[in-house]
N, C-alpha and C positions, 0 to 999 in steps of 0.2 A: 533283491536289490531295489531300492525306492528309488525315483524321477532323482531325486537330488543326488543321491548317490551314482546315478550313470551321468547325470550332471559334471561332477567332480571328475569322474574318470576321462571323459570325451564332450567336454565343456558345447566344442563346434556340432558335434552329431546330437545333442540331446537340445539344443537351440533350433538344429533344424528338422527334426522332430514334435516338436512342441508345438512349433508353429505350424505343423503338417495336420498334426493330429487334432489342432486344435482350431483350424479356420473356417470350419462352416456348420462349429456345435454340433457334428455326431462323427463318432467314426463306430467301423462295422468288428465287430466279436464272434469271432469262430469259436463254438467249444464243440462238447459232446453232448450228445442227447441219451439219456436213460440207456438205450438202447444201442448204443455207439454210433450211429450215425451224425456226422453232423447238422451241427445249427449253428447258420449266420443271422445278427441281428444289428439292428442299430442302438446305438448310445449315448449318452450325452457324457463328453470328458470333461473331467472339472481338474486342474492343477492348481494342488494348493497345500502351501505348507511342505513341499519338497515331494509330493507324492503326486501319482495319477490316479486322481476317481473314475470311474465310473458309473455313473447313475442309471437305476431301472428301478423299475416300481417292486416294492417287496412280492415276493411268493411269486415274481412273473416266471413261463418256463425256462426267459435267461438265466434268473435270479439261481432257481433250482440246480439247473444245469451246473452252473459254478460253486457253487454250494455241495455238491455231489463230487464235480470231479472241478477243480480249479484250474487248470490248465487250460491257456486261453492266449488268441491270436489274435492281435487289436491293428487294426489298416485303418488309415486314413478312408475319410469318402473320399471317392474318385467321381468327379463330373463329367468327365467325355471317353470314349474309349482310346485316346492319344494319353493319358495323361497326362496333358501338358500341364498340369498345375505339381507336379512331381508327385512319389509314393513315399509313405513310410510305413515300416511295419515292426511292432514289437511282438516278441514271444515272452510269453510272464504268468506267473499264477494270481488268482483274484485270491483276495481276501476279505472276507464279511467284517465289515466295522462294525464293532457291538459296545463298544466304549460313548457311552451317552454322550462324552462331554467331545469325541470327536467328531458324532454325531454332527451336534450342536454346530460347532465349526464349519463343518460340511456344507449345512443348509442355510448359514451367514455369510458364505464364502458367494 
């Protein structure tokens, strides 16, 4: 399902979502590692075009990670151990953009 597609569905929860995952330019990625162990990282979210990016530098071992097994848990940063700034949390699979031209997009966005 894309950002814009759970948009549609739950217009109010994907608004306060967005805005979760998106106020301080990184939220944190849980996947798996080689090994099954996990790994949490940080990310920079880009929302654009009705989708949620996420950006890492190619071949990094988040890149790998997802690329192996795509199954991934994306959290907001949290600042203080209250959360007062509230949480959100999506469960989604990544997928590699390999299409040049949405590439392109991506990096104008």
């Amino acid at each position: 399902m894309t950002w814009q597609e759970f948009a549609q569905q739950d217009p109010e929860l994907a608004a306060l979502g967005q805005e979760r995952l998106d106020r301080n330019g990184l939220v944190m990625v849980a996947k798996l590692r080689k090994n099954g162990w996990p790994r949490i990282s940080p990310v920079e979210p880009l929302f654009h075009n009705g989708q949620l990016y996420l950006g890492m530098m190619w071949r990094s071992r988040k890149a790998l990670d997802l690329l192996r097994d795509p199954r991934c848990s994306i959290h907001n940063a949290v600042s203080d151990r209250m959360a007062s700034e509230g949480e959100f949390k999506v469960y989604s699979r990544a997928l590699d953009i390999t299409d040049p031209e949405e590439r392109q997009n991506y990096l104008q966005a």
